[in-house]
N, C-alpha and C positions, 0 to 999 in steps of 0.2 A: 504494500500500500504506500504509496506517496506521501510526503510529508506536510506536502500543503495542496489546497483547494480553491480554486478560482471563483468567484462569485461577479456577477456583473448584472449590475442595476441599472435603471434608468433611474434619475433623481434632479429635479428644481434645480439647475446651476448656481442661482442664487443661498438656498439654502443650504450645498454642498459647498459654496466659498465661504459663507458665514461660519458653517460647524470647522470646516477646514480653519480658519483663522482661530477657532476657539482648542482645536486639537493643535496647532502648534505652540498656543500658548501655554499646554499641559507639556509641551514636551513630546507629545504623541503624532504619527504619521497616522493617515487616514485607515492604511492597514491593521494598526496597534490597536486605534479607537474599535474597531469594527469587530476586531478578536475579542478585546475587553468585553466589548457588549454579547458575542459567543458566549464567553465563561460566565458572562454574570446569568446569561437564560441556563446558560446548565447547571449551575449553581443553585440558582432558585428555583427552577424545573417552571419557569415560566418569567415571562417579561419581566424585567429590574427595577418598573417602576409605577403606579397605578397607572390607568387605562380607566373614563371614566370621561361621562358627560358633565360641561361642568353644572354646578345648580343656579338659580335663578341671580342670588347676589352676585356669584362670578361673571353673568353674561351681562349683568347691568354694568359690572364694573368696566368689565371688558370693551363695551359701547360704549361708555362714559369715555373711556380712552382714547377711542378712535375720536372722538365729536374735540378735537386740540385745541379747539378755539374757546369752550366751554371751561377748558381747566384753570381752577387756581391756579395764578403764580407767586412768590413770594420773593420780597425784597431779599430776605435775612432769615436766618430759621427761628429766630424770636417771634416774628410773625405766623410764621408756620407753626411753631409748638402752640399758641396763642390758639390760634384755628380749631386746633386739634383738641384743644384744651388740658393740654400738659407741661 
C-alpha cells in the first residue's frame, strides 16, 4: 500500500486563499491543514466541530452584520463599555 493518497477538490478560490493565509500563519501547508482535519475525524469518529443551524438570535445577529451602515461605532472603548453597560 502506498504511503500517501491524493485527494482533489473543487473549492471557492476565495475561500481557499483566505484558509490558505490563515494555515500559513499556523505554520501549516495546505496539505498539513487537511491531514490534521483527517486525524481529528478519526479521532473523534466524526467531524471536529458542531455542524448545526444557527438559532434565531444568531441569524439576527448575523443580519445585523451585514446591514454596516446600521452599526454602532465608537470613539474610545469608554464609550463602548458605557453602551454595553460595563
Amino acid at each position: 500500500m502506498s504511503k500517501t493518497s491524493a485527494i482533489s477538490v473543487r473549492i471557492d478560490p476565495v475561500i481557499k486563499e483566505r484558509a490558505e493565509l490563515i494555515f500559513q500563519q499556523l505554520g501549516l501547508t495546505a496539505s498539513q491543514a487537511i491531514t490534521l482535519f483527517y486525524r481529528q475525524v478519526e479521532l473523534r469518529r466524526g467531524l471536529p466541530f458542531a455542524v448545526e443551524l444557527p438559532n434565531e438570535t444568531t441569524l439576527a445577529a448575523l443580519e445585523e452584520a451585514d446591514q454596516k451602515d446600521q452599526l454602532k461605532v465608537f470613539d474610545n472603548t469608554k464609550d463602548l463599555y458605557d453602551e454595553l453597560g460595563i
